[in-house]
MMTF fields as JSON, N, C-alpha, C and O atoms, coordinates in Angstrom:
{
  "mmtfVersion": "1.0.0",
  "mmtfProducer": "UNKNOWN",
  "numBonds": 499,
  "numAtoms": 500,
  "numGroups": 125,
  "numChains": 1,
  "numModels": 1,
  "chainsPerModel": [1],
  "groupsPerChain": [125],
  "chainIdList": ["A"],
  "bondAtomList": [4, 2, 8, 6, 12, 10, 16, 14, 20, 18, 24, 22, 28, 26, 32, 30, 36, 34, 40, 38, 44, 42, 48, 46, 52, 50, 56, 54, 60, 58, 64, 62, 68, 66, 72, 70, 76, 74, 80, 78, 84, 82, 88, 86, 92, 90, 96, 94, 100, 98, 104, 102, 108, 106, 112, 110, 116, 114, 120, 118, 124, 122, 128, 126, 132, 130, 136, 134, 140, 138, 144, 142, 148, 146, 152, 150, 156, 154, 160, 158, 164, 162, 168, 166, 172, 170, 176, 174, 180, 178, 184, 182, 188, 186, 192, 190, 196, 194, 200, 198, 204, 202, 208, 206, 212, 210, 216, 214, 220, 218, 224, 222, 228, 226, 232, 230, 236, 234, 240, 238, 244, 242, 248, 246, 252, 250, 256, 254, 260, 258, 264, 262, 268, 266, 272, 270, 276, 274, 280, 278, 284, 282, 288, 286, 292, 290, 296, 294, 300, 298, 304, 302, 308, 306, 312, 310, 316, 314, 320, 318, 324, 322, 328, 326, 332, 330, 336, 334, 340, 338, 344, 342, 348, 346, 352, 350, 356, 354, 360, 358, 364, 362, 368, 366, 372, 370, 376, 374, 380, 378, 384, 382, 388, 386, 392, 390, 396, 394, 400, 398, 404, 402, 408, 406, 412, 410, 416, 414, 420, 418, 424, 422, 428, 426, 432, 430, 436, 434, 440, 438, 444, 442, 448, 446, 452, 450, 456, 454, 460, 458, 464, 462, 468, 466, 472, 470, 476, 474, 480, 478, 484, 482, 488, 486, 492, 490, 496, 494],
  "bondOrderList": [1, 1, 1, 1, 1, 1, 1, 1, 1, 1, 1, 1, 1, 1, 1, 1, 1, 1, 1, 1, 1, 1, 1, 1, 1, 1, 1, 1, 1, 1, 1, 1, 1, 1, 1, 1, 1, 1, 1, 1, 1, 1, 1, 1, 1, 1, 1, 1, 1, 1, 1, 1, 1, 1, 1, 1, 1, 1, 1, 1, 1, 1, 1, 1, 1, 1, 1, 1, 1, 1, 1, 1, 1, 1, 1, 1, 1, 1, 1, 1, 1, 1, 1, 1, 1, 1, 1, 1, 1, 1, 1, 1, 1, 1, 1, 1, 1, 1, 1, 1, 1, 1, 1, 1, 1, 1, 1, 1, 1, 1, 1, 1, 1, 1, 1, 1, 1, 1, 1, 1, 1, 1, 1, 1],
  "groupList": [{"groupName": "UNK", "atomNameList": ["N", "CA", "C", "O"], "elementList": ["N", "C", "C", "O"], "formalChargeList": [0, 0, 0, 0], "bondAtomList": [1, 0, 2, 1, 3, 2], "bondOrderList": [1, 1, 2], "singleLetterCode": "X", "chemCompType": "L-PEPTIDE LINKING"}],
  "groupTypeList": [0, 0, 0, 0, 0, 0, 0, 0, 0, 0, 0, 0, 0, 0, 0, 0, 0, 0, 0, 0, 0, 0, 0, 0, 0, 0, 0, 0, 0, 0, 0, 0, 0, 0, 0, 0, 0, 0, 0, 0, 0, 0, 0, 0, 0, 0, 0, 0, 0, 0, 0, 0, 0, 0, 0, 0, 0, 0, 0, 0, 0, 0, 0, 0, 0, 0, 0, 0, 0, 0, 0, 0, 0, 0, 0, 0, 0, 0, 0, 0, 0, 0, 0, 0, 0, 0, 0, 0, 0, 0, 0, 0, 0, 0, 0, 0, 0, 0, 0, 0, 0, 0, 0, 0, 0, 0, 0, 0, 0, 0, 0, 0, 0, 0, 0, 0, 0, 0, 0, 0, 0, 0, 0, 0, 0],
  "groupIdList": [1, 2, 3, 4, 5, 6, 7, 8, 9, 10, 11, 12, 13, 14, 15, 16, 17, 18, 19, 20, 21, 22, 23, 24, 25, 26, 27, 28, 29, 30, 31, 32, 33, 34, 35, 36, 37, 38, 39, 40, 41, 42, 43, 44, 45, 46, 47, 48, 49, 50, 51, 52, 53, 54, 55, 56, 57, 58, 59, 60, 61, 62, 63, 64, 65, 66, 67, 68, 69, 70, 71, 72, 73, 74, 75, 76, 77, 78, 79, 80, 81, 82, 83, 84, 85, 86, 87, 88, 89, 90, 91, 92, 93, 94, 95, 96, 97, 98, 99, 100, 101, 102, 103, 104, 105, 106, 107, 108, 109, 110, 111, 112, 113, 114, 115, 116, 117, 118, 119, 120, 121, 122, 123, 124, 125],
  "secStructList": [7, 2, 2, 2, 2, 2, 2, 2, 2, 2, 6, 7, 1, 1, 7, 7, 2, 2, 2, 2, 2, 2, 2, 2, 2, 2, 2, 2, 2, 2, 2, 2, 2, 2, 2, 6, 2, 2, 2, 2, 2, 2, 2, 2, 2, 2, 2, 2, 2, 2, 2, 2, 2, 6, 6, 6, 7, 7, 7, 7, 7, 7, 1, 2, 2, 2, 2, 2, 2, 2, 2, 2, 2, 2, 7, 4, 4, 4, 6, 6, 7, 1, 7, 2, 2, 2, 2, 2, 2, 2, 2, 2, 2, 2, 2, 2, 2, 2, 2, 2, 2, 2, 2, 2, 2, 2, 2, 2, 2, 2, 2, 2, 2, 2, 2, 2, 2, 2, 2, 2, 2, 2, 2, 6, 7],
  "xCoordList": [0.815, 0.0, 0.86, 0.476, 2.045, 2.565, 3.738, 4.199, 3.957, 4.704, 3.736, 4.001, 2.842, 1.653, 1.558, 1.768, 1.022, 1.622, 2.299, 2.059, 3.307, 4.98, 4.812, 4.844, 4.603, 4.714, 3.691, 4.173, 2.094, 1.453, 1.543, 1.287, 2.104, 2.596, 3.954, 4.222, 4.787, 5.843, 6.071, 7.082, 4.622, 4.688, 5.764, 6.076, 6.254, 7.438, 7.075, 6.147, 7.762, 7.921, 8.266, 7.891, 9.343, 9.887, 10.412, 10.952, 10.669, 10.848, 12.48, 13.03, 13.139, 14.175, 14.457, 13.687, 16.095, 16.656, 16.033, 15.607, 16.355, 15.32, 14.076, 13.631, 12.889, 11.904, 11.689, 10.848, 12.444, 12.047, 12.333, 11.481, 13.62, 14.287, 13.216, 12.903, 12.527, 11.658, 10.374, 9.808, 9.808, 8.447, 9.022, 8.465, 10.228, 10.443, 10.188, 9.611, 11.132, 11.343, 9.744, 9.222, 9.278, 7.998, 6.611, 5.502, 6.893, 6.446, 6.646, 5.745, 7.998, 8.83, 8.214, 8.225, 7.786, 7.314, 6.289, 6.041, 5.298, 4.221, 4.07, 3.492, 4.513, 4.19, 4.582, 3.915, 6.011, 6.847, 5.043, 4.435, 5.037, 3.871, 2.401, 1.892, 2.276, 1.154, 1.247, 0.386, 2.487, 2.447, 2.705, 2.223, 3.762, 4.245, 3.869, 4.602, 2.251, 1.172, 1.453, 2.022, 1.276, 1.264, 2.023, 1.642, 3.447, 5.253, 4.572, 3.815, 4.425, 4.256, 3.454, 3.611, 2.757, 1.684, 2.206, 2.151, 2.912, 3.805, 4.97, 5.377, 5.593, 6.725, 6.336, 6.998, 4.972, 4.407, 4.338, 4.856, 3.613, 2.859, 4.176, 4.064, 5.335, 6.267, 6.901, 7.426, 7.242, 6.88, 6.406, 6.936, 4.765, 4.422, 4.171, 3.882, 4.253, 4.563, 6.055, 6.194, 7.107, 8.211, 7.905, 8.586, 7.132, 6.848, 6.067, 5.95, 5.19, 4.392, 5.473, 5.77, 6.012, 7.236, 7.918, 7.983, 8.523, 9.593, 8.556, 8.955, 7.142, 6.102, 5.855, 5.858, 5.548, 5.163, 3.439, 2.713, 3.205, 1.825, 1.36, 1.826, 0.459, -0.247, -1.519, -2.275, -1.622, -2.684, -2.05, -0.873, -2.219, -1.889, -2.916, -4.102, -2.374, -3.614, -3.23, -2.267, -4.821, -4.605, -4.426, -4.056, -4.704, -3.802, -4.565, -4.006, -6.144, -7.179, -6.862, -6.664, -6.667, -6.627, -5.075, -4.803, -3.853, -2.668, -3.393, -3.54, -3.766, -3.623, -4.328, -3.792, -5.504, -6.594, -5.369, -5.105, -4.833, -3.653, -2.738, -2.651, -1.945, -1.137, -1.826, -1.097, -2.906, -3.453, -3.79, -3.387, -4.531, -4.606, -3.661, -3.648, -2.756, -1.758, -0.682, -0.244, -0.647, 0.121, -0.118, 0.635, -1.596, -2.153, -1.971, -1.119, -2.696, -2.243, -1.02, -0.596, -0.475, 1.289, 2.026, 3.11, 1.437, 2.334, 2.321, 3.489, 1.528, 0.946, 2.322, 2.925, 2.641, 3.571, 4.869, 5.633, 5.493, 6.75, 7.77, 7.818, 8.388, 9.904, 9.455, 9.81, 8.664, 8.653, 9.505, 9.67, 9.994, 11.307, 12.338, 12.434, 12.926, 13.932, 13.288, 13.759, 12.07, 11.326, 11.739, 12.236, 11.216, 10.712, 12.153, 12.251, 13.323, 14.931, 15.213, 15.954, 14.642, 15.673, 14.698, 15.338, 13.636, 13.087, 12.292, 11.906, 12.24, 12.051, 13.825, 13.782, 14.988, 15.627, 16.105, 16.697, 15.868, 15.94, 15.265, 15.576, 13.939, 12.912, 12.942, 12.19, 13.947, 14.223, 15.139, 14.897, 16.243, 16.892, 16.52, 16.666, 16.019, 15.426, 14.302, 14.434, 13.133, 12.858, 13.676, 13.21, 14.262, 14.954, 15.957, 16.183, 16.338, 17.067, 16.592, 17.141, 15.688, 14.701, 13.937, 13.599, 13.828, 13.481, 14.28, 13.841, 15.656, 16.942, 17.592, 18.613, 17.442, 17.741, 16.534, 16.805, 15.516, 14.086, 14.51, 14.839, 14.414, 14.75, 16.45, 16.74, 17.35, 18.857, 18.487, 18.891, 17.91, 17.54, 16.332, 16.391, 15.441, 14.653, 15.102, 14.619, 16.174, 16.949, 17.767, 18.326, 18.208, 19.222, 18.777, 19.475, 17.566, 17.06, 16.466, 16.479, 16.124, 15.862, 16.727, 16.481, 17.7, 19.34, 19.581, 19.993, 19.439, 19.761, 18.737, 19.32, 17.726, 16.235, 16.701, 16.709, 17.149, 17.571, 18.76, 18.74, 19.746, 20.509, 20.583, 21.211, 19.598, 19.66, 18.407, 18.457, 17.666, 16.495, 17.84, 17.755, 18.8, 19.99, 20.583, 20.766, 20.933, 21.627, 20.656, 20.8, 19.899, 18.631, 18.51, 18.447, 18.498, 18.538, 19.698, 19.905, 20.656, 22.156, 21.912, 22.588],
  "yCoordList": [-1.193, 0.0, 1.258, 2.337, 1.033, 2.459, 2.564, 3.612, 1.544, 1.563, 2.285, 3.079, 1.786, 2.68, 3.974, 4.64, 4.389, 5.53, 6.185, 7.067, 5.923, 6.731, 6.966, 8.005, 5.544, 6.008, 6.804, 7.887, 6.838, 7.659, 8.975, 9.778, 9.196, 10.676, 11.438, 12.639, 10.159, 10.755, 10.204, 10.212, 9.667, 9.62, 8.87, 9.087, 7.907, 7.378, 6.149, 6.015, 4.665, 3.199, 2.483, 1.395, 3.351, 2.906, 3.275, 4.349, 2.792, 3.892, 3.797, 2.804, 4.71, 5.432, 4.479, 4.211, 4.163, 3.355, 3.469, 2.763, 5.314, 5.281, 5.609, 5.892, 5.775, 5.551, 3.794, 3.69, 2.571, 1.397, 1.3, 0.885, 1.699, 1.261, 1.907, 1.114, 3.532, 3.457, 2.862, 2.409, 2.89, 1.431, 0.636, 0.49, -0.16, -1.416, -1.467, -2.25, 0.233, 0.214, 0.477, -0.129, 1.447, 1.388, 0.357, 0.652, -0.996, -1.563, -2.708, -3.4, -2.932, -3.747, -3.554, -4.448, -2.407, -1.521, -1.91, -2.656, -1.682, -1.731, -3.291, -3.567, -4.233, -5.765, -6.119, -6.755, -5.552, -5.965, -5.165, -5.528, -4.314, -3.816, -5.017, -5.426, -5.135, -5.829, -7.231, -7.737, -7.73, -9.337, -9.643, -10.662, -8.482, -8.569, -9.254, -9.69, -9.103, -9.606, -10.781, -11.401, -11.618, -12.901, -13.42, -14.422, -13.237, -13.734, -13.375, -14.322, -12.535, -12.411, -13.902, -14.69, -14.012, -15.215, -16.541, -17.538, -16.0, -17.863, -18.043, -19.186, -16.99, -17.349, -17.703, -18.505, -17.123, -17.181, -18.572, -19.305, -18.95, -20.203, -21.554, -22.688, -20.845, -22.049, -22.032, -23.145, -21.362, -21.309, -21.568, -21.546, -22.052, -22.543, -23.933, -24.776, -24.225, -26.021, -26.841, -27.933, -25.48, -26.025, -26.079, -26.935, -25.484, -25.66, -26.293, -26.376, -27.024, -28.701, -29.747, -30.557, -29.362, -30.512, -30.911, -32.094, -29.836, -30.053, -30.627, -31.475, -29.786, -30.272, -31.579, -32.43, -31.982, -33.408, -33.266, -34.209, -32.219, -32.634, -32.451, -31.878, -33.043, -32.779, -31.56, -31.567, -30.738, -29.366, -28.555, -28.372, -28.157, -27.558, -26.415, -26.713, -24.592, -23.674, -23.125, -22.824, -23.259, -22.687, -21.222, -20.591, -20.532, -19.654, -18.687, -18.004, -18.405, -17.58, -17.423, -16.258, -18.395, -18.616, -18.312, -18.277, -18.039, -17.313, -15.796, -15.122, -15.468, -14.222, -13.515, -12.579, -14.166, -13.57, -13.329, -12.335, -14.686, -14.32, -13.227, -12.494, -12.983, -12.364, -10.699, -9.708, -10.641, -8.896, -8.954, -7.977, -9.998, -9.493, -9.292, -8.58, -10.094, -9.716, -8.306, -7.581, -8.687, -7.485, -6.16, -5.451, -6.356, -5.347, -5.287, -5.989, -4.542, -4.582, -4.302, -4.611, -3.584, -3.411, -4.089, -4.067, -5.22, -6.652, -7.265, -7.627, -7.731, -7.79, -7.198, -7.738, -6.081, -5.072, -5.257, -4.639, -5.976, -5.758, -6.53, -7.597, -5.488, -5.846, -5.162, -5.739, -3.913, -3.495, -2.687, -2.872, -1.821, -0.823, -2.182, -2.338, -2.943, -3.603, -4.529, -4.887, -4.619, -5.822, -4.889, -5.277, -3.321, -2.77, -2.259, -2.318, -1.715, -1.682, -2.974, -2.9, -4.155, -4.943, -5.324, -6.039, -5.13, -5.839, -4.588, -4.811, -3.257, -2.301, -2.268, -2.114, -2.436, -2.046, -3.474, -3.377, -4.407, -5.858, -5.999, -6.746, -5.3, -5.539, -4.027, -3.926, -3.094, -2.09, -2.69, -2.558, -3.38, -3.711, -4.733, -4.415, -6.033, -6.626, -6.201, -6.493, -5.429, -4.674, -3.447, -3.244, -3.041, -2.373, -3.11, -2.746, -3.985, -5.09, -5.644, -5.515, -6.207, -6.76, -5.482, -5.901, -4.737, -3.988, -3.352, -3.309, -2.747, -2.729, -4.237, -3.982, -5.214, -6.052, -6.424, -6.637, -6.504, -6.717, -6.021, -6.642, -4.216, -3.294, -3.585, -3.107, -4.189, -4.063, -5.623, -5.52, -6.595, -7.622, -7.444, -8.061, -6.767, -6.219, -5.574, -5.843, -4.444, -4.233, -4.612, -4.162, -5.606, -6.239, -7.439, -7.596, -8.102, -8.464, -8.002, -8.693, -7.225, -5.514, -5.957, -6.736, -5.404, -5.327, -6.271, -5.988, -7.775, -9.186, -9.072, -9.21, -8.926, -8.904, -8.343, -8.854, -6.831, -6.356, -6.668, -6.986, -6.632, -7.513, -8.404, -8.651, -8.926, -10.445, -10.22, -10.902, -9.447, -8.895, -7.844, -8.128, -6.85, -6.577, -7.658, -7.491, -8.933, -9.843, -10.463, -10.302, -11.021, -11.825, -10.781, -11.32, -9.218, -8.556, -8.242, -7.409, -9.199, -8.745, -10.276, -10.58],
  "zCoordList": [0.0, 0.0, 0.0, -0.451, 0.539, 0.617, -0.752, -1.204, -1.097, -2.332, -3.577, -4.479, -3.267, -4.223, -4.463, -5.476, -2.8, -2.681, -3.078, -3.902, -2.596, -3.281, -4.776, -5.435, -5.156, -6.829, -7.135, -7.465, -7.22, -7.349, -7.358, -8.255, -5.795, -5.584, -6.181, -6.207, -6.702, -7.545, -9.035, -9.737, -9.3, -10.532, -11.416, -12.587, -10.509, -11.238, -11.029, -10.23, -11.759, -11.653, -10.996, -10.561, -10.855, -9.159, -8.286, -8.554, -6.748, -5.629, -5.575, -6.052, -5.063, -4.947, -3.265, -2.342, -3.525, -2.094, -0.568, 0.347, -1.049, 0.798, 0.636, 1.748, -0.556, -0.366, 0.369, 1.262, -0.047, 0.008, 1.391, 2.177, 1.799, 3.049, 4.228, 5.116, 4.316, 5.171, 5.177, 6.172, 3.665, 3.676, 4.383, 5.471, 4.179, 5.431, 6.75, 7.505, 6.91, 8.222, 8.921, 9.857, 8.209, 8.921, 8.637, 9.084, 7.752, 7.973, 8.715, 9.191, 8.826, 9.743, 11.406, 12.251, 11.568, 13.005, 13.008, 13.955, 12.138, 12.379, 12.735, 13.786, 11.993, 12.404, 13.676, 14.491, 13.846, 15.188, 16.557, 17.565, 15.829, 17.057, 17.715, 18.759, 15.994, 15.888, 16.642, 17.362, 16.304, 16.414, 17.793, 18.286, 18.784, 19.677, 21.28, 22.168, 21.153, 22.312, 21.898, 22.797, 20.608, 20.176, 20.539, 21.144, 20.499, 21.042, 22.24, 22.452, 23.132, 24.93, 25.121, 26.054, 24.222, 24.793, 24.855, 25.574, 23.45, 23.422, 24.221, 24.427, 24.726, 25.714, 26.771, 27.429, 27.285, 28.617, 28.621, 29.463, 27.552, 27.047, 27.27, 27.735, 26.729, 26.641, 27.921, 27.943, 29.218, 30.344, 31.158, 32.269, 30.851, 31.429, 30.998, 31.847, 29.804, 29.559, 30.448, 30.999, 30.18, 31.16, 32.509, 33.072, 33.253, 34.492, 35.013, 36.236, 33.954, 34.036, 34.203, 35.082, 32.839, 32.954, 34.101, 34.434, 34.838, 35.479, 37.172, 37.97, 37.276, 38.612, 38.293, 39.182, 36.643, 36.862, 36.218, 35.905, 36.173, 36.311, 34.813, 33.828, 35.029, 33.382, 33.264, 32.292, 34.15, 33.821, 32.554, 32.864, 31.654, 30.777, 30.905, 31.046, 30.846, 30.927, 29.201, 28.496, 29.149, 27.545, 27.439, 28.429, 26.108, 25.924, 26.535, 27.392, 26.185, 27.134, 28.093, 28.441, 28.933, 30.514, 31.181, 32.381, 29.662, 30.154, 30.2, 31.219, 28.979, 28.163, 29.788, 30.381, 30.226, 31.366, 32.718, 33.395, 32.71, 33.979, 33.92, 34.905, 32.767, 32.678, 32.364, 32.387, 32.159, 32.098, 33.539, 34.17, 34.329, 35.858, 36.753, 37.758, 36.22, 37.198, 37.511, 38.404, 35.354, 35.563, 34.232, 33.564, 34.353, 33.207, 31.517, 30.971, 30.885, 29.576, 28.95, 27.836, 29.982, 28.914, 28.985, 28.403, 30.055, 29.84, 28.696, 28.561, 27.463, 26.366, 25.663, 24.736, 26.259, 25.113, 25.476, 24.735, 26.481, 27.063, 25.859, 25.247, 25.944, 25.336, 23.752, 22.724, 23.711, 22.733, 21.833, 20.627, 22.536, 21.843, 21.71, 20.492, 22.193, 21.387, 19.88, 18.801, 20.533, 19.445, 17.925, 16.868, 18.447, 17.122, 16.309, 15.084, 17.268, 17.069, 16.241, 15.261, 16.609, 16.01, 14.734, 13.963, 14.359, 13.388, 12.209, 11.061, 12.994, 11.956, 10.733, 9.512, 11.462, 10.406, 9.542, 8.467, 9.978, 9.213, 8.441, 7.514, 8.461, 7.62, 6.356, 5.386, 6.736, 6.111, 4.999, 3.8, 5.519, 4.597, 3.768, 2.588, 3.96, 3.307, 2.128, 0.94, 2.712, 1.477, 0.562, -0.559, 0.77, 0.167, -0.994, -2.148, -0.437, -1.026, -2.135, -3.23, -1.961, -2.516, -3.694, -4.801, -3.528, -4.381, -5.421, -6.57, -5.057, -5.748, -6.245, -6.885, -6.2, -6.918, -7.842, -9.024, -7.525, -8.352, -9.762, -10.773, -9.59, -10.685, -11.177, -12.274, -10.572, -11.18, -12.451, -13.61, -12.11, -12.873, -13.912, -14.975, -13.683, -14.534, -15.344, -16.444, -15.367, -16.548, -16.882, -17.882, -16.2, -16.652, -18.061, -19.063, -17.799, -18.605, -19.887, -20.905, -19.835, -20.455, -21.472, -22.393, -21.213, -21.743, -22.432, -23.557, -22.084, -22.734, -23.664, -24.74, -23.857, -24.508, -25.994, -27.114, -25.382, -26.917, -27.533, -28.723, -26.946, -27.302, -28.198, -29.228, -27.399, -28.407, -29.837, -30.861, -29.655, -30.405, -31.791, -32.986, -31.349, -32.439, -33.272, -34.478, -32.561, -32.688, -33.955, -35.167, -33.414, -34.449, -36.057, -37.162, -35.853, -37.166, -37.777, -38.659, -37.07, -38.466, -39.253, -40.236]
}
């Protein structure tokens, strides 16, 4: 959606290095935001399977019945903890990767380009 954007608003084919690299980064953020309650749940989650293990017992609490423990105990921004490193380490991974990915997309696209006619000169001698 925001690659759209960009081009729309600049009227061009394709986006420019750091147009791509902040789409990443700020979509890299936005997921790391989104997904982040999900990872809280499953660590809790794998936590508390190790601490069956090691009691012995076989109660397993499902994920509701973490998600309910862990906001009473210790509220909703528990849900969010460990967010500024989450979003540090995965907004700019995900910057570079798209960016990457987009500058090699267009360096092979003309690069093929290139072979195309090439070989399209070649065929008319």
């Amino acid at each position: 959606s925001m690659k759209s954007v960009i081009l729309k608003n600049t009227m061009s084919d394709k986006m420019t290095m750091v147009e791509s690299f902040s789409c990443g980064a700020l979509s890299g953020g936005i997921a790391a935001i989104l997904t982040l309650p999900f990872d809280v749940i499953k660590t809790h989650r794998q936590i508390s399977l190790g601490e069956t293990r090691v009691k012995g017992s076989t109660q397993v609490t499902s994920t509701l019945r973490l998600i309910i423990q862990l906001y009473h105990r210790e509220g909703m921004h528990a849900l969010f903890a460990g967010l500024v490193p989450r979003v540090v380490k995965v907004a700019p991974a995900c910057a570079i990767m798209i960016s990457s990915y987009e500058y090699f997309k267009n360096y092979f696209k003309a690069r093929n380009r290139e072979q195309r006619l090439g070989l399209s000169e070649a065929s008319m001698d």
